[in-house]
TIMI-2910 file (N, C-alpha, C, CB; in pm, 1 decimal, decimal comma, always signed):
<rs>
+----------+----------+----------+----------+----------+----------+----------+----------+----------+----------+----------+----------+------+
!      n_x !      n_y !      n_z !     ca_x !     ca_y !     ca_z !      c_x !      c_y !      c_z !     cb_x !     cb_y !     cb_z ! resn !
+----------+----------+----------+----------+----------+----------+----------+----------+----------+----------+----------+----------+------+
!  -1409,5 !   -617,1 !  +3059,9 !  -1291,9 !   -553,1 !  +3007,1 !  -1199,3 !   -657,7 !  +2945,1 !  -1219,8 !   -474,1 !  +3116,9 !  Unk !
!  -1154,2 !   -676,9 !  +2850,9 !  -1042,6 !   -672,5 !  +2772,1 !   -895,2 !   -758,4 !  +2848,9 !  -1021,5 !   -506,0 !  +2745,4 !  Unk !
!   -866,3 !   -845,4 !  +2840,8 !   -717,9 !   -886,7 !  +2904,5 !   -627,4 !   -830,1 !  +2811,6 !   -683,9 !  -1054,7 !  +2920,1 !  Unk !
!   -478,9 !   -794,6 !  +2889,1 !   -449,8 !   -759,3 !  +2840,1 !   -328,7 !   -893,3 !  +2764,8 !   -444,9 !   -644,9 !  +2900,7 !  Unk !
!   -311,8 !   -975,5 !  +2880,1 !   -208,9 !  -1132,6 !  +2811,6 !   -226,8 !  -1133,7 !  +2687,2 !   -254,3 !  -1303,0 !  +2856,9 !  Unk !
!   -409,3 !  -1163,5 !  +2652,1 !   -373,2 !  -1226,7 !  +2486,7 !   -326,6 !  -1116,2 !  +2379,3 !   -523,9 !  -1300,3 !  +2410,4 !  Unk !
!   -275,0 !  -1021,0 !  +2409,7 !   -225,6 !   -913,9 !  +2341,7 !    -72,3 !   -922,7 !  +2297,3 !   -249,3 !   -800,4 !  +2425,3 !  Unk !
!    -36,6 !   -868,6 !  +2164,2 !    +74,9 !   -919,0 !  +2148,3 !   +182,7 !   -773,1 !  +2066,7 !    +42,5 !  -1069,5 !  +2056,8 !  Unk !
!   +260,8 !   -708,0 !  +2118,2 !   +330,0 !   -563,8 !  +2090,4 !   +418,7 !   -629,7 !  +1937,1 !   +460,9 !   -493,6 !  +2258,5 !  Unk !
!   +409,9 !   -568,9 !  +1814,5 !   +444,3 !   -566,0 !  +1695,1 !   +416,5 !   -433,1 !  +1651,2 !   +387,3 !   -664,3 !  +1623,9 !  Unk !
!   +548,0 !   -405,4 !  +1541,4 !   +598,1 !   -343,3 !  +1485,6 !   +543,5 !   -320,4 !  +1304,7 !   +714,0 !   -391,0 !  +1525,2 !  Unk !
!   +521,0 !   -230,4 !  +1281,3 !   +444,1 !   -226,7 !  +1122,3 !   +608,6 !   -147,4 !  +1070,7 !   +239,0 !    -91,9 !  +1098,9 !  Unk !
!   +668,0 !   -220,6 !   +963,1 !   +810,1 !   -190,6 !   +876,1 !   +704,6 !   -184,8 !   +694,1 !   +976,7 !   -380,9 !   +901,8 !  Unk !
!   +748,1 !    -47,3 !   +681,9 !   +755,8 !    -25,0 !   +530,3 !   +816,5 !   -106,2 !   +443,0 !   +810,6 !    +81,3 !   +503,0 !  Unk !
!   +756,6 !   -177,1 !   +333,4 !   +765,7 !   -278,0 !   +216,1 !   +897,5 !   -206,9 !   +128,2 !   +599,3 !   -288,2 !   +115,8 !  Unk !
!   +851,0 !    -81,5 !   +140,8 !   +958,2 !    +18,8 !    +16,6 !  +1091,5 !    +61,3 !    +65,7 !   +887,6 !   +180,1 !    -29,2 !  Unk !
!  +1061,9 !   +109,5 !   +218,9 !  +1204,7 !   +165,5 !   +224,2 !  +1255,8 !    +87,7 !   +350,5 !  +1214,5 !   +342,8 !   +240,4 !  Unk !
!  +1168,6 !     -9,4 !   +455,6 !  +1215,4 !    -66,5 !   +546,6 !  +1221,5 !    +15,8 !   +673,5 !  +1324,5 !   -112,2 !   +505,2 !  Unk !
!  +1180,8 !   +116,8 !   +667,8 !  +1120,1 !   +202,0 !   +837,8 !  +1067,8 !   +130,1 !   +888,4 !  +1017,6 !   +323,1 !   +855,5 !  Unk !
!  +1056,4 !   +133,9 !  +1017,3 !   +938,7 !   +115,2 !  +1132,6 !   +898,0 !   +225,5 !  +1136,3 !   +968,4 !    +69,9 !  +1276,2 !  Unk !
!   +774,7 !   +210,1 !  +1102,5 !   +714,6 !   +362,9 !  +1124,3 !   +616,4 !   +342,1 !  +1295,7 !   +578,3 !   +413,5 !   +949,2 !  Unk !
!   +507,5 !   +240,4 !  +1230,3 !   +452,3 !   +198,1 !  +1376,3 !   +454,5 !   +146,0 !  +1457,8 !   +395,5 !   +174,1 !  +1397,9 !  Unk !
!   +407,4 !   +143,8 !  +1570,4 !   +394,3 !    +23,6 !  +1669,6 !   +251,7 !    +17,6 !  +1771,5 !   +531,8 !    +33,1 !  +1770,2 !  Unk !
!   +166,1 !    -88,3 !  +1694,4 !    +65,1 !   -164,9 !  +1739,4 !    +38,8 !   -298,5 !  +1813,3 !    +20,0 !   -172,8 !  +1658,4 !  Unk !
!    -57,3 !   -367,7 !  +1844,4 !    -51,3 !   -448,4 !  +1880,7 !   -188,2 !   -531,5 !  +1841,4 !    -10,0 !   -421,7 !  +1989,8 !  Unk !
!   -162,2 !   -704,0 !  +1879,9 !   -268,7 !   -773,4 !  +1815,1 !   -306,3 !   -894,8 !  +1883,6 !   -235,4 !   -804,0 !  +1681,2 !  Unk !
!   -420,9 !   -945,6 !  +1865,5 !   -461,4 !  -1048,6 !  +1955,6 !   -385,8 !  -1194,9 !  +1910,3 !   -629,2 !  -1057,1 !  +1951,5 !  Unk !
!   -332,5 !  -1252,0 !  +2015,5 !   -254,2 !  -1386,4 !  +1970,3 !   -393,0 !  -1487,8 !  +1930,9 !   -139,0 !  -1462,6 !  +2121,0 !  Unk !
!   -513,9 !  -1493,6 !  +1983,6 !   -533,8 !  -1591,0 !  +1979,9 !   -586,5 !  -1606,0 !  +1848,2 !   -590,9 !  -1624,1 !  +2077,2 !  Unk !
!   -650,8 !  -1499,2 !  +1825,7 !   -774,6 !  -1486,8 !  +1657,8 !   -683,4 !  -1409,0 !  +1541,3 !   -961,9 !  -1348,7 !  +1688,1 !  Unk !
!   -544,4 !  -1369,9 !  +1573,2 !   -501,6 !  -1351,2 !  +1488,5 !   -430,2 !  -1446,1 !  +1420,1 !   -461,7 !  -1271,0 !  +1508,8 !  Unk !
!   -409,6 !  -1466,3 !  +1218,7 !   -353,0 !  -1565,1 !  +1203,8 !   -270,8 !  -1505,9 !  +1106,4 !   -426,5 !  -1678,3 !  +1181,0 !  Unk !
!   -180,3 !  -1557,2 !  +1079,2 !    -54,4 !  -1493,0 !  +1014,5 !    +28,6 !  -1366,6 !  +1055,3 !    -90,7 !  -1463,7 !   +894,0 !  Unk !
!    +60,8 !  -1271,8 !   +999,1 !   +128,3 !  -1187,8 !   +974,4 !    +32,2 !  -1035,5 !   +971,3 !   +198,2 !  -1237,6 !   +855,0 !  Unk !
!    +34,9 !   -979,5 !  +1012,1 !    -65,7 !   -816,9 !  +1038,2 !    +41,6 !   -734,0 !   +872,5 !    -11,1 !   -688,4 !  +1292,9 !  Unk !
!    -84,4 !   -710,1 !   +780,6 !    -12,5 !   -597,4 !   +734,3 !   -129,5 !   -554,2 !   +624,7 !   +151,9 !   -634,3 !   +672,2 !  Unk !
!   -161,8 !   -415,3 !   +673,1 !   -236,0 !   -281,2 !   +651,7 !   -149,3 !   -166,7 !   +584,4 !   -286,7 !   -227,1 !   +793,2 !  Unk !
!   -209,6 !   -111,8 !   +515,4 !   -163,4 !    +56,4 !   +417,7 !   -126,0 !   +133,2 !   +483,9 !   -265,8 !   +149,5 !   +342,5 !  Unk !
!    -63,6 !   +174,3 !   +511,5 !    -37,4 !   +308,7 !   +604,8 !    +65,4 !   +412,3 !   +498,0 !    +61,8 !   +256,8 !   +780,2 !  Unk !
!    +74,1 !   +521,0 !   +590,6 !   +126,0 !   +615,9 !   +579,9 !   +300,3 !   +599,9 !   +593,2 !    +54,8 !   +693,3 !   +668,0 !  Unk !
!   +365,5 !   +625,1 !   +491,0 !   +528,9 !   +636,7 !   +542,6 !   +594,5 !   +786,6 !   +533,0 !   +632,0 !   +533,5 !   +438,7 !  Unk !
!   +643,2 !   +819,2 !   +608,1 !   +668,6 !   +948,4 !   +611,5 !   +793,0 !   +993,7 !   +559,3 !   +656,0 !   +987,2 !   +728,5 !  Unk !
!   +872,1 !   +887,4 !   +572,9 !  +1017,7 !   +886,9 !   +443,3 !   +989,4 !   +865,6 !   +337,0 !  +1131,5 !   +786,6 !   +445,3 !  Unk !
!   +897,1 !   +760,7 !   +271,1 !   +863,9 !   +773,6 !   +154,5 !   +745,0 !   +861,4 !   +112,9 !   +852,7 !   +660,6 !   +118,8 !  Unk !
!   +667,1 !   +935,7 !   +182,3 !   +590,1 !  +1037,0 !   +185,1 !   +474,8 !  +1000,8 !    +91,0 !   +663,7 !  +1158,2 !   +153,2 !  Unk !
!   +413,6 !   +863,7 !   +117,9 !   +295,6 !   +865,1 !    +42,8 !   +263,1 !   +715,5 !   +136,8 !   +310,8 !   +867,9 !   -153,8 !  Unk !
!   +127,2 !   +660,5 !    +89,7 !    +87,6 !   +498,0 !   +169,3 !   +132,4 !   +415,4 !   +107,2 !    -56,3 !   +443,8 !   +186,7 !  Unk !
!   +209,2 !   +339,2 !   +144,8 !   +256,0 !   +199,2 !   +130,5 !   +224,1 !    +99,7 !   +217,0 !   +378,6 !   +194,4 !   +128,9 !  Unk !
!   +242,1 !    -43,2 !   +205,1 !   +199,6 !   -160,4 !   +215,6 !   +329,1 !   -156,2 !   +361,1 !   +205,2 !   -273,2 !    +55,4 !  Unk !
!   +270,9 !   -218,0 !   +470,9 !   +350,1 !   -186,6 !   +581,1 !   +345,9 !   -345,5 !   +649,2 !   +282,7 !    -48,7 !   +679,5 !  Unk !
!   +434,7 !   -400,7 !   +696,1 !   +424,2 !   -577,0 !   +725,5 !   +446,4 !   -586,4 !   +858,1 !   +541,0 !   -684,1 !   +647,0 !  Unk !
!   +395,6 !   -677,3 !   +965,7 !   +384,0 !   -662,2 !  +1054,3 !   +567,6 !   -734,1 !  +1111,8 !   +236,0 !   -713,4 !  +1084,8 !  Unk !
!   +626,3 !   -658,3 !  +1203,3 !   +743,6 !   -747,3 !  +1262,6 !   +779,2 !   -722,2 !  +1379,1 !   +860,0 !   -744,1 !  +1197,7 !  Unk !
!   +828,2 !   -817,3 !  +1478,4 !   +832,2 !   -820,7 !  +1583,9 !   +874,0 !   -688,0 !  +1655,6 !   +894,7 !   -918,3 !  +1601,2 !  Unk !
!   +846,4 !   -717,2 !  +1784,6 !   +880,2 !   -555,6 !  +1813,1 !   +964,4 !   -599,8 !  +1950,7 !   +716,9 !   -426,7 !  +1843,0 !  Unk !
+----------+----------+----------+----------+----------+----------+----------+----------+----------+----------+----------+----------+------+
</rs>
């Protein structure tokens, strides 16, 4: 099973309008930079580019 330490709680904020829409999480050790995936924004009501920030 999975530890859960190297895990790290972050926040996905919309590029366009600046929501937090999500909140995921990511491995400290193999992750490098900054997390940011397409998603869905529901204020701006279409997928936009979403950047990962602390949570």
């Amino acid at each position: 099973m999975a530890k859960k330490e190297n895990r790290e709680g972050v926040a996905l904020q919309c590029t366009v309008c600046k929501n937090i829409n999500y909140l995921t999480s990511k491995n400290k050790k193999t992750a490098e930079g900054k997390l940011e995936l397409n998603k869905f924004c529901s204020k701006c009501n279409k997928t936009t580019l979403h950047k990962e920030r602390k949570a």
